[in-house]
FILOKOL-877079 format. One record per residue (C-alpha): residue number from 0; residue in three letters; x, y, z. Coordinates in Angstrom, 1 decimal, always signed. Layout:
FILOKOL-877079
     i    aa        u        v        w
   NUM   ala        X        Y        Z
...
This chain:
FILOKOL-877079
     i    aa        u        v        w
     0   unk     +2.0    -30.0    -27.9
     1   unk     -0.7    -28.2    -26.3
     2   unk     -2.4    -29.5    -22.9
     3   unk     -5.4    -31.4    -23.0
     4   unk     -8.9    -29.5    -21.6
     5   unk    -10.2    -30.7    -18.5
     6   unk    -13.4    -32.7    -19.0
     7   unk    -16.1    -33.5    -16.5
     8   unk    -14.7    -36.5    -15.0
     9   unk    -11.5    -34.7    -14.1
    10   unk    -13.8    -31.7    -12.1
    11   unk    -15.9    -35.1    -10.7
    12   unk    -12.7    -37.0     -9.8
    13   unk    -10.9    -33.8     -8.0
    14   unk    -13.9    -32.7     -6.4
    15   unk    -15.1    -36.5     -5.2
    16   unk    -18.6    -36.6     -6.4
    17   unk    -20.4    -38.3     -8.8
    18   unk    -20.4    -37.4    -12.5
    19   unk    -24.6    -36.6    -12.5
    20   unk    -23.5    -34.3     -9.1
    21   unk    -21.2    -32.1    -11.1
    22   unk    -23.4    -31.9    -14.0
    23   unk    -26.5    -30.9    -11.7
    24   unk    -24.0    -28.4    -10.6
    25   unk    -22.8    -26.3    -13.6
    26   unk    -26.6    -26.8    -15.3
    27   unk    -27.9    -25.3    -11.8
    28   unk    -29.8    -28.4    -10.7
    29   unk    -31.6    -29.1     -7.2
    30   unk    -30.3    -31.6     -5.0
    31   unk    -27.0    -31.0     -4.3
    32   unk    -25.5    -30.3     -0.8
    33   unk    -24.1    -26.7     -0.7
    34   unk    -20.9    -28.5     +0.7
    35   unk    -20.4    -30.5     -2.9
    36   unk    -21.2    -27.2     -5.0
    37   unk    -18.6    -25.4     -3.3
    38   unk    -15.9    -28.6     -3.8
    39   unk    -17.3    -29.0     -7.7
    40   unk    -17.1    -24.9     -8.4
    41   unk    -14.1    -24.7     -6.6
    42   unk    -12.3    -28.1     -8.4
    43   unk    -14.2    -26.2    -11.9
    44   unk    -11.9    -22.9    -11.2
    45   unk     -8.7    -24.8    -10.6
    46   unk     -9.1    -27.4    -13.7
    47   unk     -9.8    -23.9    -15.7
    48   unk    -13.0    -25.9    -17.1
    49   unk    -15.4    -24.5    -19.8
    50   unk    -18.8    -25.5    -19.6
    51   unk    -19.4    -27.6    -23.6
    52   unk    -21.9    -25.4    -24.0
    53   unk    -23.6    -27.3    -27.0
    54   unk    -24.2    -30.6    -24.6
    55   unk    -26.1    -28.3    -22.3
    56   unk    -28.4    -26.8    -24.9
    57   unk    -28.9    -30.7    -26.0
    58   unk    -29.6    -31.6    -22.6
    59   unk    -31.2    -28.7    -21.5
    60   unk    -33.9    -28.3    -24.1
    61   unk    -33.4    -25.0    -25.1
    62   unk    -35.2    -23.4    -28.0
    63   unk    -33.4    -22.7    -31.1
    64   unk    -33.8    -18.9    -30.9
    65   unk    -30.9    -16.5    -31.5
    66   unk    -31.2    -13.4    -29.7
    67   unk    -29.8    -10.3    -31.6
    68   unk    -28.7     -7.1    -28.9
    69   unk    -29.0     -4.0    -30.5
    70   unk    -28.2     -0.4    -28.2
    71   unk    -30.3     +2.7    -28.5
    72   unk    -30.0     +5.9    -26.9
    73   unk    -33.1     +7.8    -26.0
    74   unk    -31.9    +11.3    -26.3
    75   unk    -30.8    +10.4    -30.5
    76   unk    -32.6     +8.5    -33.2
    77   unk    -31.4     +5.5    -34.4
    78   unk    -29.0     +5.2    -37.1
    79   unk    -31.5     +4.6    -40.4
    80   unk    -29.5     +1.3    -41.6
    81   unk    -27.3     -0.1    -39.5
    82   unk    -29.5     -2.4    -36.9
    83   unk    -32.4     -3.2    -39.6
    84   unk    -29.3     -4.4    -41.7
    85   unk    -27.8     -6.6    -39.5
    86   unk    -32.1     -7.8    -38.5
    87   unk    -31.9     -9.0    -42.4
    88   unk    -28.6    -10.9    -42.5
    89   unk    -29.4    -12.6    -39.2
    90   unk    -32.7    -13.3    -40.5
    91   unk    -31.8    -15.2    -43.8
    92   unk    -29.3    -17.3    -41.9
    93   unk    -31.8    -18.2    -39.3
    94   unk    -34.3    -19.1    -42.2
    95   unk    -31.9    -21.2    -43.5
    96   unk    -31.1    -23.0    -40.6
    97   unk    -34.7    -23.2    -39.1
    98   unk    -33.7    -21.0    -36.0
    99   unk    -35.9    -18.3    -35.0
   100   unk    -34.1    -14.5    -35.0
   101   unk    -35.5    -12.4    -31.8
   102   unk    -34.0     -8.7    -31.2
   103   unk    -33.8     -6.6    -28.5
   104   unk    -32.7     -3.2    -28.1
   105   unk    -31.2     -1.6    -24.6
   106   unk    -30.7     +1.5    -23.9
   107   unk    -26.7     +1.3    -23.7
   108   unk    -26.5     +4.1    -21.2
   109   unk    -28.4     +2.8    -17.7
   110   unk    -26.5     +1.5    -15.0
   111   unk    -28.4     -1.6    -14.9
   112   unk    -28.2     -2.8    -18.8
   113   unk    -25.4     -5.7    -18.1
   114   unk    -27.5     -7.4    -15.2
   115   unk    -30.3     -7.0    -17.7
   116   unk    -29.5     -8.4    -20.6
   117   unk    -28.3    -11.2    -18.7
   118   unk    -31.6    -11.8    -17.0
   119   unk    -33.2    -11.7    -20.3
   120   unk    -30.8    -14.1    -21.7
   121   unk    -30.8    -16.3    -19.2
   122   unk    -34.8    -16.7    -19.0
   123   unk    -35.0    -16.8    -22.6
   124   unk    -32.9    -20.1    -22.9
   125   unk    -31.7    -19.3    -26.6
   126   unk    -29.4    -20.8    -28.8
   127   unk    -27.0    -18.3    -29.0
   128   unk    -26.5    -14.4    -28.3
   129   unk    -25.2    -11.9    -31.1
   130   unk    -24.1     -8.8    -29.3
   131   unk    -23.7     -5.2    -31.0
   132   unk    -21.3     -2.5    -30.1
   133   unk    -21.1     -0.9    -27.8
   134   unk    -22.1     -4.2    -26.1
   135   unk    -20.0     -6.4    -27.8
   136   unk    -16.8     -5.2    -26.2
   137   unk    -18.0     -5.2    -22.7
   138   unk    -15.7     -8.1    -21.1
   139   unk    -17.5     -8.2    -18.1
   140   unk    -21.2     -8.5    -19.8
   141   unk    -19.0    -11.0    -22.2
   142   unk    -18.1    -13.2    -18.8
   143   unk    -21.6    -13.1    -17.3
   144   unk    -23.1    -14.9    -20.2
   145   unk    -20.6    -17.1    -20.0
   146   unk    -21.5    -18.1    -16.6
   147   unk    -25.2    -19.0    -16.9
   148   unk    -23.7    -20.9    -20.2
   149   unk    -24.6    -18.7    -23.1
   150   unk    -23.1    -18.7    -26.4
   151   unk    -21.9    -15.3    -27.5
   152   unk    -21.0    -14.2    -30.8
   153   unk    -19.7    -10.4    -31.0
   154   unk    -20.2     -7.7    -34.1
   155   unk    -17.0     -6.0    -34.9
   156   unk    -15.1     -6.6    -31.6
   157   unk    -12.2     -3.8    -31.1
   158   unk    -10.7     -5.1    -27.5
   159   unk     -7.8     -7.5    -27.8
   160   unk     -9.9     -9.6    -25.5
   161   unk    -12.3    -11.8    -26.4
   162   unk    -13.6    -13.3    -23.2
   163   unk    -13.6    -16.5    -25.1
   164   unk    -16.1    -15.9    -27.5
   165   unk    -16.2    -15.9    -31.6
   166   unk    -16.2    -12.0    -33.3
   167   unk    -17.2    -11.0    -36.6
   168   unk    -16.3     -7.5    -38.4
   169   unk    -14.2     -5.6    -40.5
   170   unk    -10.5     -3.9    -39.6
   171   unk    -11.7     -0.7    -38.7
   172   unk     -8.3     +0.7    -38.2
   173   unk     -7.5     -0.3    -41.5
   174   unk    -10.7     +1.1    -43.0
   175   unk    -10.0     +4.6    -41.1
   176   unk     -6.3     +4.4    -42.6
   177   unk     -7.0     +3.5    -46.3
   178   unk     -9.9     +6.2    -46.4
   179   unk     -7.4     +8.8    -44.9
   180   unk     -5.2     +7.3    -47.4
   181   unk     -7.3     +8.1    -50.1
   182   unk     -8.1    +11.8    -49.0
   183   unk     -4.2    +12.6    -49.2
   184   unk     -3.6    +11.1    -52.1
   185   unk     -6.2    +13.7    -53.8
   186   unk     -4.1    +16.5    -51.9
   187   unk     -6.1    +17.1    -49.3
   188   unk     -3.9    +18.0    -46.1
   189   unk     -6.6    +19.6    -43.6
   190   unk     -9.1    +17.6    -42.1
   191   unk    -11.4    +17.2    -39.9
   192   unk    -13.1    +13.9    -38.4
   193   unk    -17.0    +13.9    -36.6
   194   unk    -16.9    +10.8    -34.3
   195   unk    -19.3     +8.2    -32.8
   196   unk    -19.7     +7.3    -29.2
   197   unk    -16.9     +6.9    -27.7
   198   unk    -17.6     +3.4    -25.9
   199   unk    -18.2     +2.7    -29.3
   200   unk    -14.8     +1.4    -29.5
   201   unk    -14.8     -0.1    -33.1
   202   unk    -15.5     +2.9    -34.8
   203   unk    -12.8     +5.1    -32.5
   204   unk    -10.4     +2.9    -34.6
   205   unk    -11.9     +4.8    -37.6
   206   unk    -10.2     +7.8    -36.4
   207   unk     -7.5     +5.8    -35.4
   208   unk     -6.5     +4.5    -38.3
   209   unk     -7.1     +8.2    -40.1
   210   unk     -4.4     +9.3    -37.5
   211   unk     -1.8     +6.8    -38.8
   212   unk     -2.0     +7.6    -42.3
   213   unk     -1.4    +11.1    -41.7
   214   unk     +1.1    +10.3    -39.7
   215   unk     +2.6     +8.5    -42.1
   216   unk     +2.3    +10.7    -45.0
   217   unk     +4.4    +12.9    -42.3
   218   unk     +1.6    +14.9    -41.6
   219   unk     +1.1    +16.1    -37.8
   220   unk     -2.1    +15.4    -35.4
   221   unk     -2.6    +18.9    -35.6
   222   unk     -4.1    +18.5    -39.3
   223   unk     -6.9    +16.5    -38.2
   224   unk     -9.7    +18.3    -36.3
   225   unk    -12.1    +16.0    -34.6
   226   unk    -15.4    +17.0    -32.5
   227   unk    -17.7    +14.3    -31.0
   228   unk    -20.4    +13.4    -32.7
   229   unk    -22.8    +10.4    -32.0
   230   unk    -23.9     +8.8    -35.4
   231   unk    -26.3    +10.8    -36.2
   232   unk    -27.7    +13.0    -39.1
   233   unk    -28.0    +15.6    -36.1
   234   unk    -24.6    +15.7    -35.4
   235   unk    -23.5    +15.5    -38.5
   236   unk    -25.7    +18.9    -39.1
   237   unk    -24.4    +20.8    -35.5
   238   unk    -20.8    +20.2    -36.2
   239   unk    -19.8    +20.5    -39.4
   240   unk    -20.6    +24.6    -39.0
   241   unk    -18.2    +24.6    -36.5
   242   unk    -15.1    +22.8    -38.5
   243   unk    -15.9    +25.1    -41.6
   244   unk    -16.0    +28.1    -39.2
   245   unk    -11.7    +28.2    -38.5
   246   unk     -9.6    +30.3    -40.4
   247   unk     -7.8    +27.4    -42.1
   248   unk    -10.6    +24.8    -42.0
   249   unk    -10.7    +21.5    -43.4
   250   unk    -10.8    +20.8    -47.2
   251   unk    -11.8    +17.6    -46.1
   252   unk    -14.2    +15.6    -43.3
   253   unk    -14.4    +11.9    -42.9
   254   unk    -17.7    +11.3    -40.8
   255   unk    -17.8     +8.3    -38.5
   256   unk    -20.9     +6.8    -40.4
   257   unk    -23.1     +8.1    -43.7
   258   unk    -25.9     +9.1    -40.9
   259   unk    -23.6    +11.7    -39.7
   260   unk    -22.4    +12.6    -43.6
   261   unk    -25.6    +13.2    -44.8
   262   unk    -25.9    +16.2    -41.8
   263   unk    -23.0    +17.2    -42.5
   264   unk    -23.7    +17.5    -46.2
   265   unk    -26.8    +19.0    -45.3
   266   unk    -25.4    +21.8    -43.5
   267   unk    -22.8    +22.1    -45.8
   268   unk    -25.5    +22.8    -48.7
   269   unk    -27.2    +24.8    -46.3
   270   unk    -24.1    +27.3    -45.6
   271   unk    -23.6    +27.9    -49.5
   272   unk    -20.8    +25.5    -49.4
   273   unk    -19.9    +23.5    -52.6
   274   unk    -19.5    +19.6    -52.2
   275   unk    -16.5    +18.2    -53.7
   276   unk    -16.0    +22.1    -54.6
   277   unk    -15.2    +23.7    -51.4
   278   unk    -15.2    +20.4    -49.4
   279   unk    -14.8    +16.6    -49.6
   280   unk    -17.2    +14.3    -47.2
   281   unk    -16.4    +10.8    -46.5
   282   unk    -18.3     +8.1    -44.8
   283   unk    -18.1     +4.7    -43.5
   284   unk    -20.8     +1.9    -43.7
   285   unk    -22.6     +2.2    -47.7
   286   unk    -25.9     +2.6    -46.3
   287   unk    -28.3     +3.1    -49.2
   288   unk    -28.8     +6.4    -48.1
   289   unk    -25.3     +7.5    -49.2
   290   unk    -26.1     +6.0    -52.8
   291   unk    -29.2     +8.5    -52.4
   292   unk    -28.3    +12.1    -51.6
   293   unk    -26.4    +14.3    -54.0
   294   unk    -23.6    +14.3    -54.7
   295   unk    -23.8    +10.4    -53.2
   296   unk    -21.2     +9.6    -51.1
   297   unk    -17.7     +8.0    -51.1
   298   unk    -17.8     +5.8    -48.1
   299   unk    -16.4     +2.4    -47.2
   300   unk    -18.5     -0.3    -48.0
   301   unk    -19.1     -2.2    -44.5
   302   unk    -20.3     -5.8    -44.7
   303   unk    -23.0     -5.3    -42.3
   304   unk    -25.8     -8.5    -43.4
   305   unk    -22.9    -10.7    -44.3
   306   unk    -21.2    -10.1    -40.4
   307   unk    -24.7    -10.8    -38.7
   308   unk    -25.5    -13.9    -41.2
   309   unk    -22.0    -15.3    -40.1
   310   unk    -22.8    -14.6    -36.3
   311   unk    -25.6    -16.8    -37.1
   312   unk    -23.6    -19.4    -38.8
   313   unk    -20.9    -19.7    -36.1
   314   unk    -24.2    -20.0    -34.0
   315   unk    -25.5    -22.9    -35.9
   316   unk    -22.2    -25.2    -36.6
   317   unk    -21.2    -24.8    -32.9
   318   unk    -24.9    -26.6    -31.8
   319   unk    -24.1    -28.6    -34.4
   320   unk    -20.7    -30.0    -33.6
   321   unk    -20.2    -29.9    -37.7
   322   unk    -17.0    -27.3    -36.8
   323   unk    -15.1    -26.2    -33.7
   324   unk    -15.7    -22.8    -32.8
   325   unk    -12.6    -20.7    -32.3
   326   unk    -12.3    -17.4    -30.3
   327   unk    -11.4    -14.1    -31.7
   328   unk    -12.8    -12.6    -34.5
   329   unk    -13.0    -12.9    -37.8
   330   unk    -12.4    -10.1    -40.5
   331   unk    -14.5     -9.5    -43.4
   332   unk    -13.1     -7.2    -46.6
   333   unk    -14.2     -3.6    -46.6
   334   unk    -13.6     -1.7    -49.9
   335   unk    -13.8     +2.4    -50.7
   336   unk    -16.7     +3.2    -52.8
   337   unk    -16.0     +6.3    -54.7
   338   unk    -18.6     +8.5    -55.7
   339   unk    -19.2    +12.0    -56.1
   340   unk    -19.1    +13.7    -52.5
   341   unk    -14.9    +13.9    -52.7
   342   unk    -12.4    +15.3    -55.3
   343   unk     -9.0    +16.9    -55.0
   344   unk     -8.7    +20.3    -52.8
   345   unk     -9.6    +23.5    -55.1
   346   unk     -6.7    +24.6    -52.6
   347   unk     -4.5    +23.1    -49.9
């Protein structure tokens, strides 16, 4: 049997105020002696109560907006797919539901972004927030919506944490694993890896899950050599010279995302290197691009659209009441899309 939540009247009846007292309290309403806030804050943190947050929009009248975070970085572009992707899921959701889609993007790097993004939240009164990596595993930021009452959904969470708040992504261990996976099955037993940010923590489990399947195929760390990249066709450009420059380099290079495997295919064809000849790339995300360049890419196939059109969904039924909403996150299937950019090793 699990216990029952604490409901209003409980936090009214252990503080000893009035019902409309403790509700003027958690919705931040005048009129109330500092004295009762203190007894109805402190009788909320003992009962463990959560605030229903779908009453409080009801009462409230707040607008039916969902507000989509996206991070930038000032010293990189931005990857060429991956926000606008998630914009267009979000959006036909919202369409369908008569919500209005608003995005934002922070710069993921100032001191300040947390306190900011909860200011904006807060003074936009939306429906719901739909928060982006490297935002969406930030358990602090996660808790200080939660205490001005906003509802939080989170893109491809990685932390075992979920601050109470729905998740939607793929296994990105597992993704890392079966395209690692793949590679050695071909024959391929050098590699190297260009990675994302690392507060980026969903896509670290890229690499992650490359490391286990080497491990597994009794392989040792050694065979895998990584350099730190930042999803970017840039990166993918300045570090693939540098893997291809050691004495026994890589016959193969799984990229973080297809921004950073189209550099490195670039420099690859730059450097006189054949590609699947001389040296497999792999990828993660299907961006169109990777269908695009030659030879196209093998890549995993990320359900990008169909994560932020669920964010929005989960969005939707919880103002609704027409589901419960549960915490943690929900996994979408990936899949390997094999094209032309990987073969077996002309040598191992």
């Amino acid at each position: 049997m699990t216990a029952r939540k604490p409901t209003i009247d409980d936090v009214a009846r252990l503080s000893g105020v009035a019902r409309a007292t403790v509700s003027r309290v958690l919705n931040d309403g005048p009129n109330v002696s500092a004295r009762s806030r203190t007894r109805v804050l402190e009788a909320v943190a003992t009962l463990g109560y959560q605030v229903n947050l779908q009453a409080r929009y009801l009462a409230g009248g707040g607008n039916r907006s969902v507000l989509l975070i996206l991070a930038s970085d000032t010293e990189s572009e931005p990857n060429s797919y991956y926000q606008s992707a998630l914009e267009i899921g979000a959006l036909r959701v919202c369409m369908q539901t008569g919500m209005e889609l608003v995005t934002h993007s922070l710069q993921q790097t100032r001191d300040d972004v947390e306190a900011r993004l909860i200011e904006l939240v807060e003074d936009s009164r939306c429906s719901g927030v739909i928060l982006t990596p490297p935002f969406s595993d930030r358990m602090t930021l996660i808790a200080g919506l939660r205490r001005i009452g906003a509802f939080v959904v989170r893109i491809s969470p990685a932390t075992a944490e979920d601050g109470g708040m729905p998740g939607i992504g793929m296994d990105d261990e597992a993704a890392g694993f079966a395209m690692a996976r793949h590679l050695i099955a071909l024959g391929h037993r050098r590699f190297g890896f260009i990675q994302g940010r690392a507060e980026h923590l969903s896509a670290e489990q890229r690499y992650r899950g490359a490391l286990r399947a080497l491990d597994e195929a009794g392989l040792a760390p050694s065979a895998m050599r990584a350099e730190r990249g930042n999803f970017t066709f840039k990166s993918g450009v300045d570090l693939l010279p540098k893997m291809v420059a050691l004495a026994d380099r890589p016959t193969a290079i799984i990229c973080a995302n297809d921004d950073t495997a189209v550099g490195a295919l670039f420099a690859a064809h730059r450097a006189g290197i054949d590609v699947p000849g001389d040296l497999s790339i792999a990828s993660f995300d299907d961006t169109p691009v990777s269908a695009l360049v030659w030879p196209p890419l093998t890549t995993v196939h990320q359900p990008i659209q169909e994560m932020s059109a669920r964010a929005v969904q989960i969005i939707a039924e919880a103002l609704s009441g027409a589901a419960p909403v549960a915490a943690g996150a929900e996994r979408l299937p990936f899949s390997i899309v094999e094209r032309g950019s990987v073969a077996a090793p002309a040598s191992v």
